[in-house]
Every structure is written in C-alpha cells, then in structure tokens.
C-alpha positions as CSV (number, residue, x, y, z in Angstrom):
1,X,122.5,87.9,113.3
2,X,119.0,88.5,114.8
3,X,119.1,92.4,114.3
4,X,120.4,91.8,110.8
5,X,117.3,89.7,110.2
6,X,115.2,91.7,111.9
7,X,116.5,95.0,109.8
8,X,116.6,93.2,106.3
9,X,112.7,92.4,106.7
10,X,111.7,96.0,107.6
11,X,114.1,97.5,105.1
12,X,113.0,95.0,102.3
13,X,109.4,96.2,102.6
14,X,110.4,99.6,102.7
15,X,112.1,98.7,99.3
16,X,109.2,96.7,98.2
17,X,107.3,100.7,99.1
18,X,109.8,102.4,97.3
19,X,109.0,99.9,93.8
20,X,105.1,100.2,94.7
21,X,105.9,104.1,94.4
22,X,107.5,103.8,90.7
23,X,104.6,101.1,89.5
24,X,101.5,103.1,91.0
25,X,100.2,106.2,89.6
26,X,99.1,106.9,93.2
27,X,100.3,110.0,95.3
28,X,101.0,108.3,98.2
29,X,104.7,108.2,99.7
30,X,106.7,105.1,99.2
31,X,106.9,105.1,103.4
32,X,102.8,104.8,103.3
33,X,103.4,101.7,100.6
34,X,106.2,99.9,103.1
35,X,104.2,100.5,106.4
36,X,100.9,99.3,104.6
37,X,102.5,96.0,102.9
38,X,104.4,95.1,106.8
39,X,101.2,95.8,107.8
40,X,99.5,93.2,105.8
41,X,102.6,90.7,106.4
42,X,102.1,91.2,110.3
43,X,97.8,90.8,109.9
44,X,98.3,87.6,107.1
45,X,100.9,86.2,109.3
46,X,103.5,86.0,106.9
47,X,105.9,88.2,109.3
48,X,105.4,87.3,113.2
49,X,106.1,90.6,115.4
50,X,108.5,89.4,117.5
51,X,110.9,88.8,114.5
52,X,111.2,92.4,114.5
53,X,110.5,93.7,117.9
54,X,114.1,94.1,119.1
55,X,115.4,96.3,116.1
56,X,111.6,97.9,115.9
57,X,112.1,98.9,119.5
58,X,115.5,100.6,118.7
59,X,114.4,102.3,115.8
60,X,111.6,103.8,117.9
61,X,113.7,104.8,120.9
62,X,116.5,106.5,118.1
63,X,113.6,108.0,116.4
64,X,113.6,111.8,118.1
65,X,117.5,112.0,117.0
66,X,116.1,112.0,113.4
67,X,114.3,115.3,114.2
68,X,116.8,117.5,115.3
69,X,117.8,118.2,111.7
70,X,114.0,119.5,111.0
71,X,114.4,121.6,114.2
72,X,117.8,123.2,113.1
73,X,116.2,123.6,109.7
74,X,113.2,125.8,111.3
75,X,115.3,127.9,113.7
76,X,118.1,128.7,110.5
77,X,114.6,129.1,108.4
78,X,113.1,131.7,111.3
79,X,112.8,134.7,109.3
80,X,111.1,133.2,106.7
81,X,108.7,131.6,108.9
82,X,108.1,134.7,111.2
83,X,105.1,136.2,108.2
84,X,102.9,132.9,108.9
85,X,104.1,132.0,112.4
86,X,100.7,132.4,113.9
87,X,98.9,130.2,111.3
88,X,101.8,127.8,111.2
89,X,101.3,127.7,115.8
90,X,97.7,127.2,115.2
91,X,97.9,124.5,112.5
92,X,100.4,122.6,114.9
93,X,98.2,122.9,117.4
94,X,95.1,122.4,116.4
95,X,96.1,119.0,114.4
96,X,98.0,117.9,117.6
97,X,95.2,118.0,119.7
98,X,92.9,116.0,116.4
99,X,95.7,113.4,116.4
100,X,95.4,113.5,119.9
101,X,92.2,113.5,120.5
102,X,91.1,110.7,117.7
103,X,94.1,108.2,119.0
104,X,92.5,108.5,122.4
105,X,88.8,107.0,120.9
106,X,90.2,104.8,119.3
107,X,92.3,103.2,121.4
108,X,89.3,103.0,123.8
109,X,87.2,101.6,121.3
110,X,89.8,98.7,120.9
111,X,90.6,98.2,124.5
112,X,86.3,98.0,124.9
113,X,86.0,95.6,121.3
114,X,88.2,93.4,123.5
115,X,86.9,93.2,126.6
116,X,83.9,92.0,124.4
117,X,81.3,94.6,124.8
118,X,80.7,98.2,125.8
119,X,81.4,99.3,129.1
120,X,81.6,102.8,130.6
C-alpha cells in the first residue's frame, strides 16, 4: 500500500503538470509544471520526502531502461543523422561537460552554504 501511496502523489502532480499545461499559455512542458509543483510541496512541507523515497528510488534505478527506445530510434535513424553527425557529437558534448561542469559548482556552493561559510 505504501508504493501505491507513494506513486499516486508523484503521478497526481504530474497530472496536476499536465492541467497547468492546458491552463497556461506558457511553453514549458507539463513534466517542468509536475517537477516544479512537487517541488514546492517538498520546500512548503506539504509532501515529506520520505513518503516517496521508496518508489522515487525505483523509478530512478528503472530510469536508463526508458532510454533504450531513444537509442534504437537513433541507430534505425543513422542515415539521416550521418549529414549533421559532427555538429550533433559536438552539441552532446559540449552541453555534457556545461551540465557537468555547473552541477559540480553548485553542489559545492551548497555543501560550503552549509558548513556555514566559505572554505577552500
């Protein structure tokens, strides 16, 4: 009963994203609107994290089954895909090592906020 719980309040606000998406004139994705509202739940307190820890932590460890599709879909698309390969490598690249790179700081400046001061 826990995992059904669990799985009702994180597909509920994905729901709740997917109505946000219809009412607002916004182009964001209705994913954006569901992570941004459990967001807000988890920071006002309204959702505690350990009600959906368990089920979280399973969606997380099944998440790189959900892209093998995408991968079949770029090796059956290859031929297509061959006149920009080099800009499409460089693009994956380069934004890997951004995401990288800016996850990195910022995970350092939280761990230092924490600890209460700047230290090197």
């Amino acid at each position: 009963m826990k995992y059904v719980k669990e799985a009702g309040i994180i597909f509920g606000m994905s729901a709740a994203g997917e109505i946000l998406n219809k009412l607002l004139p916004l182009p964001v994705p209705a994913g954006v609107y569901g992570l941004f509202l459990l967001l807000i739940c988890l920071v006002a307190g309204l959702v505690k994290l350990e009600w959906l820890e368990a089920t979280g932590n399973w969606l997380l460890d099944a998440m790189p089954i959900m892209f093998l599709p995408a991968c079949v879909g770029i090796m059956e698309s290859f031929g297509e895909l061959r006149a920009v390969l080099i800009p499409f490598v460089v693009t994956a690249v380069v934004s890997t090592v951004l995401v990288i790179g800016v996850t990195g700081q910022v995970a350092q400046w939280i761990i230092r906020r924490k600890r209460g001061g700047e230290e090197r």
